[in-house]
C-alpha positions as CSV (number, residue, x, y, z in Angstrom):
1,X,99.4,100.6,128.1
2,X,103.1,101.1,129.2
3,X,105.8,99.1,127.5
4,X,109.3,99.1,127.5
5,X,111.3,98.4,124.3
6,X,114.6,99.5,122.2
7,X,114.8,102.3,119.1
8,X,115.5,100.2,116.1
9,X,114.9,103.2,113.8
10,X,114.4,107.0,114.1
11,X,112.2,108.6,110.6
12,X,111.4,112.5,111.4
13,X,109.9,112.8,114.9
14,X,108.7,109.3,115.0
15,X,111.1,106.2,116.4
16,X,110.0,102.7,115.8
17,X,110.7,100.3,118.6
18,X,111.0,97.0,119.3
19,X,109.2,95.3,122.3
20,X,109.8,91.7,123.7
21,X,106.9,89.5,122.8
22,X,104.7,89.0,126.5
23,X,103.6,85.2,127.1
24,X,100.1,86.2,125.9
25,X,101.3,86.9,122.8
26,X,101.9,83.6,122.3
27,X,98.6,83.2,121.3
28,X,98.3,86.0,118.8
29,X,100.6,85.7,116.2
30,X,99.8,89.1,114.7
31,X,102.9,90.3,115.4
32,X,104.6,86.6,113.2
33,X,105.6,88.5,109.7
34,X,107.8,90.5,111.9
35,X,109.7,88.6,114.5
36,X,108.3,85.6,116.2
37,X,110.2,87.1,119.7
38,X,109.6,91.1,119.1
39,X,106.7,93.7,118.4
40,X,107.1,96.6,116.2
41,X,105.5,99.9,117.4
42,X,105.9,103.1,115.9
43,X,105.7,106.3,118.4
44,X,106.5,110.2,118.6
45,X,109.7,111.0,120.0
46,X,109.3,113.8,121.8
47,X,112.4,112.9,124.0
48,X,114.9,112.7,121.7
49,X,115.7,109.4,122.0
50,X,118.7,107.7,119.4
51,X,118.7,104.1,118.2
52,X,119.7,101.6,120.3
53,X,118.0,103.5,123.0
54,X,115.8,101.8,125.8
55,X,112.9,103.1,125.9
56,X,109.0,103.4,127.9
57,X,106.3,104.3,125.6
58,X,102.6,104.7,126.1
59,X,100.8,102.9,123.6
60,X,97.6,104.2,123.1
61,X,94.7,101.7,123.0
62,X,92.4,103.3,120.2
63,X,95.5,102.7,117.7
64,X,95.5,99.4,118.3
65,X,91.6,99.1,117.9
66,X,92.7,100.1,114.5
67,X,94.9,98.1,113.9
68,X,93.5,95.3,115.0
69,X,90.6,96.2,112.5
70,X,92.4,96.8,109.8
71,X,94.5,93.4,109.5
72,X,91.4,91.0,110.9
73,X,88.0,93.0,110.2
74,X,89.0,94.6,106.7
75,X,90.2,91.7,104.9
76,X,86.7,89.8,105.9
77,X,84.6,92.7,105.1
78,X,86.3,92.8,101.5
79,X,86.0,89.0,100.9
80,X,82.4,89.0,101.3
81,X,81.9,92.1,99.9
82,X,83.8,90.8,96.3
83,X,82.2,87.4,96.8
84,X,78.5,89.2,96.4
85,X,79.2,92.0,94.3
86,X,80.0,88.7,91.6
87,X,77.7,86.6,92.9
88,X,74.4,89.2,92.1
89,X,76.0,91.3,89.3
90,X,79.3,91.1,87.2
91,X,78.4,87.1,86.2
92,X,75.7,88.9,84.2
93,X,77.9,90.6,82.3
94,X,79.7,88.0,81.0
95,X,76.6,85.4,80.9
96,X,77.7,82.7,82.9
97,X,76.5,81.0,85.5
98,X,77.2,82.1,89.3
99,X,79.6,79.3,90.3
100,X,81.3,79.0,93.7
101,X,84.2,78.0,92.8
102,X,84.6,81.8,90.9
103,X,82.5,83.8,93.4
104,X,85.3,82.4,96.1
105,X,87.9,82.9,93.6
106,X,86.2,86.8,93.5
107,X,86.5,87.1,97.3
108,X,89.8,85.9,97.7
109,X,90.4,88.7,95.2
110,X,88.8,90.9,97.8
111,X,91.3,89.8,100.6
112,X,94.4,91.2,97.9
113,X,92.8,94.2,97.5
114,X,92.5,94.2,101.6
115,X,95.5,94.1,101.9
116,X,96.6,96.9,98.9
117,X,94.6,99.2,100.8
118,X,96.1,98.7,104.2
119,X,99.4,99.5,102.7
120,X,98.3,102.9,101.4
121,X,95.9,103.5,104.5
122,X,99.2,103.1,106.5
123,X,101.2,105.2,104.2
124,X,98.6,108.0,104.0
125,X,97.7,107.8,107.9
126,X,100.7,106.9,109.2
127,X,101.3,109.9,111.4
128,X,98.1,110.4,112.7
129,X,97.3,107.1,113.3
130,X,100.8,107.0,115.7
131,X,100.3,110.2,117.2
132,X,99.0,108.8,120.1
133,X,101.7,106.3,120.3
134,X,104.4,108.4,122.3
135,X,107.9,107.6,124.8
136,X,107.8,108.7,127.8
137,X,111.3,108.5,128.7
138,X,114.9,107.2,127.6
139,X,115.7,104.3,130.1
């Protein structure tokens, strides 16, 4: 997918860029703890672009697979994974009974954690995982 956008930032040989919501995007809201009006994408710059810069860039679509897993699928996975792991094994351990109220407590738990390791997934992979982000040219 093509976009157009402006350089906000430049950090090594990767710019990030700022793209003008689409009216589908309306919708979404993934894009809300950022700017209700802009995107964020991060990208190579292989064309030496500067900040302020308007911009094309190629967004790749298994990136934003990924993405998309790792903010909606991840958090979900890790709230039912904490919710059972209580629910079958730690409430042994301290010899209570299995409520709900704690197992949800446990999964909500989950989410944080979710969320702790999408930070350091996106600090260790951070590169690779924009690699395939690139612009193709300054505007």
């Amino acid at each position: 997918m093509i976009e157009q956008g402006y350089v906000s930032k430049i950090d090594g040989n990767l710019a990030e860029i700022l793209i003008d919501a689409k009216p589908e995007c309306s919708h979404c809201e993934a894009c809300i703890y950022f700017s209700s009006t802009k995107r964020k994408v991060i990208a190579l710059n292989n064309v030496n672009a500067k900040p302020h810069d308007k911009v094309e860039v190629y967004i790749a679509l298994p990136s934003r697979i990924k993405i998309s897993f790792l903010f909606y699928i991840l958090p979900v996975i890790f709230f039912f994974v904490f919710y059972l792991i209580y629910s079958f094994y730690i409430y042994k351990i301290f010899e209570t009974k299995p409520t709900e109220l704690i197992s949800a407590l446990a999964g909500f738990i989950g989410i944080f954690f979710s969320f702790i390791t999408i930070k350091i997934f996106q600090k260790i992979m951070n590169p690779k995982l924009y690699s395939r982000n690139y612009i193709i040219k300054v505007l």
